[in-house]
N, C-alpha and C positions, 0 to 999 in steps of 0.2 A: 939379648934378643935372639940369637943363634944358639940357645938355650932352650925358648919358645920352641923354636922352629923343632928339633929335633928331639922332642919329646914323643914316648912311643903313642901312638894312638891307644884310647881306653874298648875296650871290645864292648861292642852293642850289647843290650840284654839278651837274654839265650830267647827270650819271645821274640824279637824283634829278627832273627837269625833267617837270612832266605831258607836255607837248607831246612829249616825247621817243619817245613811244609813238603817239603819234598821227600822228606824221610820217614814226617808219622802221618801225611795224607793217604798214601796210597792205603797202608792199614787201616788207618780212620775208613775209612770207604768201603774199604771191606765188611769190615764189624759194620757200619752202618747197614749194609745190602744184608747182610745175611738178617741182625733183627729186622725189615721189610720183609724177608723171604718169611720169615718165622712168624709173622704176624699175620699172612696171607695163607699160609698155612694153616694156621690153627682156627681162624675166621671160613676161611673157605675149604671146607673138611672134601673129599673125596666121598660119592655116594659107594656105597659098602653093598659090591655084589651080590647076586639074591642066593640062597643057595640050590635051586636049581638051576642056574645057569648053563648046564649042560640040556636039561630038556627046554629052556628057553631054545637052545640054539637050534636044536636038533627041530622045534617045530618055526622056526625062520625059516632055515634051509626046505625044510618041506614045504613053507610057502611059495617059496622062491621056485623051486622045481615045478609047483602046479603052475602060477604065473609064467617059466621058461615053459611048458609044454601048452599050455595053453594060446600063449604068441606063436608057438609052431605051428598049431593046431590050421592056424590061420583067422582070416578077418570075421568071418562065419561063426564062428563059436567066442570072441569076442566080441563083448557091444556095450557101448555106452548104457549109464544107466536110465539117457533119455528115448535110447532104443528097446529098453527092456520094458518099460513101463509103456510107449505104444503098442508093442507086442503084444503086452498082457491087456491091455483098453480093446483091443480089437479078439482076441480071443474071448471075453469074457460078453461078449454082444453078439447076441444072438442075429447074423447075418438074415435069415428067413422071415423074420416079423422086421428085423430093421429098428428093434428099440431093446434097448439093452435093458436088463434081467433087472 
C-alpha cells in the first residue's frame, strides 16, 4: 500500500496545462486583433485626396476670411436670409401706387 501512495503523479495533457493559456493567449489575441484591424481596413478604405487639395484649401481659407471680415464688418451688413428676402419684398413694391409691380 505505501507503494500506492508514493507513486510519482502522471503530468496532465499538455492541453489541459494552466500555463498553456497564459503563454500562447496573449499571442493568440494579438494575431486575432491585428486580422480585425486588417479586415476593417481593407472594408473601410480611406477616401483618396482630390488632387487639387491645395486650391481646395486656399478657397476655404478665402471663405473663412470673407465670413471673419464680414462679422467685423458688424450686425448691418449681416442678415438672416429672412431679413434679406423682406428687404428685397419691400424694395421691389412700388411705395407710391401702394401695389407691387
Amino acid at each position: 500500500m505505501e507503494n500506492l501512495l508514493n507513486l510519482p503523479r502522471q503530468p496532465d495533457r499538455w492541453y489541459r496545462e494552466p500555463w498553456l493559456l497564459l503563454v500562447f493567449g496573449g499571442p493568440l489575441l494579438v494575431i486575432l486583433a491585428c486580422i480585425a484591424t486588417i479586415y476593417l481596413a481593407i472594408t473601410h478604405p480611406d477616401p483618396v485626396v482630390s488632387k487639387d487639395y491645395y486650391r481646395e484649401g486656399v478657397r476655404i481659407n478665402a471663405r473663412l476670411a470673407a465670413q471673419k471680415a464680414a462679422e467685423q464688418a458688424g450686425p448691418s451688413s449681416v442678415s438672416s436670409p429672412a431679413a434679406q428676402s423682406a428687404k428685397s419684398a419691400t424694395t421691389t413694391a412700388n411705395p407710391a401706387s401702394g401695389v407691387a409691380p
